[in-house]
N, C-alpha and C positions, 0 to 999 in steps of 0.2 A: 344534323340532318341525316342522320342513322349511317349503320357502315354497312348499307346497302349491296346484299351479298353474300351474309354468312348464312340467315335464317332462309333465302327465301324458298319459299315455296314452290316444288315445281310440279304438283300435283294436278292443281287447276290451272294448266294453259294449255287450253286449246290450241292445238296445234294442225299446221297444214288449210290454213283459212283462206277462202279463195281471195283475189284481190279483184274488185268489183271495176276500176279504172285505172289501167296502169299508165296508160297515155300521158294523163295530168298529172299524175305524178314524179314520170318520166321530167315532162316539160318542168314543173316547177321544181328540179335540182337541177335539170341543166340553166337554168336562167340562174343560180347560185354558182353556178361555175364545177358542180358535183360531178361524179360518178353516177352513171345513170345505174336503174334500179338492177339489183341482179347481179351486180360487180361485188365479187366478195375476194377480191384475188388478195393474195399474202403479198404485203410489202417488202421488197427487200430484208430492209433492215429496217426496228422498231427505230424511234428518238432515242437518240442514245443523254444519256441525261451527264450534265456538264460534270456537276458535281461529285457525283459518281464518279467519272473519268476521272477525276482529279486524284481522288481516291487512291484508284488502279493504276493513274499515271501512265493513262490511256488518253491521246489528246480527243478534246469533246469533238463526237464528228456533228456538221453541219446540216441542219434537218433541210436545206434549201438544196442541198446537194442533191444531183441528178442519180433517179433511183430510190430516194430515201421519204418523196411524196406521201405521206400518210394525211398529214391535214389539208382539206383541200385548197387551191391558191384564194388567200383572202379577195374580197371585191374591189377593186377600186373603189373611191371616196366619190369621184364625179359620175359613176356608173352605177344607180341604185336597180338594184337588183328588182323585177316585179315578179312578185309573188304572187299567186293564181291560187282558183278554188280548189281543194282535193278532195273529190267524193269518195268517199269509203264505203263499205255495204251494207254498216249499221248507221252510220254519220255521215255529217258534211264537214268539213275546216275550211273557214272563213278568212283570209287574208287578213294582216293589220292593215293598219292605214301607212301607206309608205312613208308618209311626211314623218311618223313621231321616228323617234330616236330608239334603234336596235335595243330590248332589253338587256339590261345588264347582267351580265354572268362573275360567278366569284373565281379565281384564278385555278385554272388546269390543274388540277393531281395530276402528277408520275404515274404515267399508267392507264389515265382513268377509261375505265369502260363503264360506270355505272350514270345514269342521268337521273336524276332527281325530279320527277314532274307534278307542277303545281296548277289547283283550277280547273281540276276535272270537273265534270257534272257530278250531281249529286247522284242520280241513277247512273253513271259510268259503271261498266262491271269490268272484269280482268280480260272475258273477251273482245271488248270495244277495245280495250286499253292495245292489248295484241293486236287486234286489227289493225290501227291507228301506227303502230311502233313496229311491227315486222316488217312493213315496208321499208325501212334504213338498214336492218339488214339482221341476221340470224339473234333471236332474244334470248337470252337464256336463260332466264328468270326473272317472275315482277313478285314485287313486294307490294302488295296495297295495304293503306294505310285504311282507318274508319272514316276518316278525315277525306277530304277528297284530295289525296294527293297520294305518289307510291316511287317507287326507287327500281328502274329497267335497268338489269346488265347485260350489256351483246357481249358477241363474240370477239368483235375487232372493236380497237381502238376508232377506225374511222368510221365507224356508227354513230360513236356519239356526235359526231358535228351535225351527220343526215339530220341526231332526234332535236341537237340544237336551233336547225333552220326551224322546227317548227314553234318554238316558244312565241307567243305573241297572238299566235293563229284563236280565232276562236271557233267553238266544236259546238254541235248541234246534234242530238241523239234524233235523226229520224227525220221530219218534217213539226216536228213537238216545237212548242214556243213556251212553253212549259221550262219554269224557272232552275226546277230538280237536272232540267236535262241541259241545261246548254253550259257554256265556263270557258275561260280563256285562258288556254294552256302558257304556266311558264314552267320550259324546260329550265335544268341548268347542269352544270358538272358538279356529283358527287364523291364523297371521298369514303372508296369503301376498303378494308381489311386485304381483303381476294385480291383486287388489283393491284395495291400496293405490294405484296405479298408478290404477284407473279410477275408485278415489274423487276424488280429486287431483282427476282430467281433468272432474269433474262437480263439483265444489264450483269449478273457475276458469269453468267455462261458466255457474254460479248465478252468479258474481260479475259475470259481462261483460254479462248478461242485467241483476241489478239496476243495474249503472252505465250502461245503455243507459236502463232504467227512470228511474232519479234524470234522469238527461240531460233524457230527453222531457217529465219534470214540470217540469223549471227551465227547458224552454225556455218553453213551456204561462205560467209567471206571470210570463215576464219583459216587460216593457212595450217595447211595439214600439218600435223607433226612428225617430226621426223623418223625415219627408219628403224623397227628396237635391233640393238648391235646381236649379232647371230654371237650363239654359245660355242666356247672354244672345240675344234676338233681337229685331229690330223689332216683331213681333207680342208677344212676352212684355214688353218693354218697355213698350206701350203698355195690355198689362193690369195689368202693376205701379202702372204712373199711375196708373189709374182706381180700383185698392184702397186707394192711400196718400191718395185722399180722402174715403175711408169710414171713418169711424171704426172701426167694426168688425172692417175686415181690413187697419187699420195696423199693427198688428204686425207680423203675417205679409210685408205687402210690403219692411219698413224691412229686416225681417232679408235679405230676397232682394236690395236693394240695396247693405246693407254688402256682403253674398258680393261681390255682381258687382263691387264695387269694389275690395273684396282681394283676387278671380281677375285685376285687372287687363284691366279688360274695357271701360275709355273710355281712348277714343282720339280721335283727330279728328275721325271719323265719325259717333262715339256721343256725343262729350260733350257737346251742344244738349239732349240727351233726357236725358242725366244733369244737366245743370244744372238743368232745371222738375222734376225726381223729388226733386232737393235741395231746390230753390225749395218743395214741395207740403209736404216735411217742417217745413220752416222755417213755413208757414203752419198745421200742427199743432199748434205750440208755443202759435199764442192759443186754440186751442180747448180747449187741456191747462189751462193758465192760468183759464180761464173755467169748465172743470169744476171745478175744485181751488175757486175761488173760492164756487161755488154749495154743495160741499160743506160750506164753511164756513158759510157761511151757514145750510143746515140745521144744522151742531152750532151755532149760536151759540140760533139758535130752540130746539133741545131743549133748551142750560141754560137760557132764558127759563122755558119751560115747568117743567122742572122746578124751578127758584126758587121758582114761585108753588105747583107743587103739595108745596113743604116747608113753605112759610111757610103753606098753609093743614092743613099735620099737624100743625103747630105750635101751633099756633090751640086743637087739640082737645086736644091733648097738654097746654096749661098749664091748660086746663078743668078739664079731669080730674084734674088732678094739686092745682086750686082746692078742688075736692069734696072730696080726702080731706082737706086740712088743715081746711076748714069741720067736717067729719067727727069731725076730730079737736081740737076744742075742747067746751071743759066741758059745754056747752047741751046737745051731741047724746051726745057722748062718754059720760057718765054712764049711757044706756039701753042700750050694748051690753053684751053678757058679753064675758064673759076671753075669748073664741075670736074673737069677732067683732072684737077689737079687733086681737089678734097677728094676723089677716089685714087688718084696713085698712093697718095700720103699715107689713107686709112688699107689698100692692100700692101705698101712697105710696111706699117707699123707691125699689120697681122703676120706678113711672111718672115719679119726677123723675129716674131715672139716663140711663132713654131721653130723657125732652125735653133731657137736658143732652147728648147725644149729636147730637141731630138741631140743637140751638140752634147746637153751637160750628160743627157742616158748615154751615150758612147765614151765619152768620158770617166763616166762611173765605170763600164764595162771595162775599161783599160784599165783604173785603177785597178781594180778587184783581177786583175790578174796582174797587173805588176807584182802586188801586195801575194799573189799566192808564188809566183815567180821566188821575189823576196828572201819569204818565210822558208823556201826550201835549201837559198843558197845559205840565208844565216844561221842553219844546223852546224854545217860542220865546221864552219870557220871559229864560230862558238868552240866548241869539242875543241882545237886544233889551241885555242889559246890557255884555253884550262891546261894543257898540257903540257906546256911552254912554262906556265906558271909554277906550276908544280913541279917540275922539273927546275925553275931558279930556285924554289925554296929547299930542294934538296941540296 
């Protein structure tokens, strides 16, 4: 059904034609739930088309999505839409009958702007045709065929629904009842070259735009790189000293000293200053030594501490756990009820499972210092019998 758009014609279209009733035409797209006449605003964003995206690895966006409105909201099924007369200034358009069933259309082109229209009059000329079609919104070339039938492409995609509502209408040239004049237009969607063509060119400009997008976010969380190590000099030199005896900005200096040593940056000249830069690191090594030591020392004080505060959980835990079996001898036992007793039983069972949980961990803790105890007294008695030995076998 031609690819409506490459040849057409833009010679003969009468352009700038007045509209004879804009009222009724108004009315009959809002009762389709349309844009009334005269809305030519740019939509956001075109349909971004699925497969495409899949392509680009672009996820498909959602044409329902608020903003991205271009086709207008279909009618509900219980809500049939009444279609009215449109007087034009060459013609009339006649309503269908509501009851038949909306003509059928062949599936959307990507893109399409061109409409396909069939059952013109035989006297239709390109101007009636314009008249008739410039109301849905900017045309930008008609193709007529000899046939009565021709190929409209707007400027926006949501034209083509406006020239859809009218499929079914039928047209009258005039007040003529005259056969040449009258015809029952069916629109439909056309598949024409151009519009696939400048879908394409707009769905790789979405793609280049979101892969610029992705870029600038993933530069945006990516964690800066670190510092480049400054190039060796007597003044840098003698600030590297002065940080590799700060504890604070050791690291930072030791790492600028390995560099400078793997750029191969001592020589005869420099290696006085690199030997006390090595020297200061080597005097690091007891202050590392002394940290690590005092850290020990605090965990050794936290088991202390904690030792005595289990052995004093302990303490209360076999109390308690004294009361229910007291509890639970005949003297006392005999004045509770049935209920009072099946809850001492099940809080004895539970209180002696805990102290035996908390008993064996203090327990563990004592071994594991017996055992270091132990292991320091049986060095040298060890040593002292080797000696003894060796001394009878002499």
């Amino acid at each position: 059904s031609g690819d409506g758009g490459r040849n057409l014609s833009l010679d003969s279209i009468p352009m700038g034609l007045p509209m004879s009733d804009p009222t009724a035409w108004a009315t009959a797209m809002n009762n389709l739930g349309m844009a009334p006449m005269g809305m030519t605003g740019q939509p956001l964003l075109p349909d971004f088309d699925p497969a495409l995206g899949m392509m680009t690895g672009i996820p498909p966006i959602n044409p329902m999505m608020p903003g991205l409105g271009i086709v207008p909201p279909p009618i509900p099924p219980d809500m049939p839409a009444v279609k009215e007369i449109i007087h034009c200034k060459s013609c009339t358009l006649f309503p269908p009958n509501p009851h038949l069933p909306p003509p059928a259309t062949r599936e959307r082109p990507p893109g399409c702007k061109t409409v396909f229209v069939g059952g013109l009059p035989e006297n239709g000329t390109e101007q009636i045709i314009m008249e008739v079609f410039e109301q849905c919104g900017e045309v930008i070339a008609i193709r007529k065929s000899k046939k009565n039938f021709c190929h409209i492409r707007f400027a926006e995609e949501f034209m083509v629904d406006k020239a859809l509502y009218l499929s079914g209408y039928r047209i009258r040239l005039g007040s003529s009842t005259d056969k040449k004049d009258t015809g029952r237009l069916h629109v439909d969607f056309a598949q024409a070259r151009d519009d696939l063509y400048e879908w394409e060119c707009k769905q790789r400009m979405l793609a280049r735009e979101e892969r610029h997008r992705r870029r600038l976010e993933e530069e945006r969380f990516r964690p800066p790189s670190p510092p480049p190590i400054v190039h060796y000099s007597d003044h840098e030199c003698s600030v590297v000293a002065e940080k590799l005896k700060d504890d604070t900005k050791f690291l930072e200096a030791i790492q600028t000293l390995l560099t400078w040593i793997e750029r191969g940056e001592v020589n005869r000249r420099t290696a006085n200053n690199f030997y006390s830069m090595i020297q200061s690191a080597n005097s690091h090594i007891r202050r590392l030594v002394n940290e690590k030591a005092a850290h020990e020392k605090e965990m050794e004080e936290a088991k202390e501490k904690f030792k005595l505060a289990l052995s004093g959980i302990l303490v209360q835990f076999e109390q308690i756990v004294a009361v229910y079996h007291s509890a639970s001898k005949q003297k006392a036992w005999d004045h509770f009820t049935k209920a009072q007793r099946k809850n001492i039983s099940v809080w004895c069972k539970q209180a002696e499972e805990i102290r035996n949980i908390h008993n064996d961990e203090l327990m563990g803790i004592r071994r594991e210092e017996e055992m270091e105890m132990s292991d320091e007294e049986i060095e040298d008695p060890s040593e002292m019998k080797e000696t003894e030995e060796s001394g009878k076998i002499t």
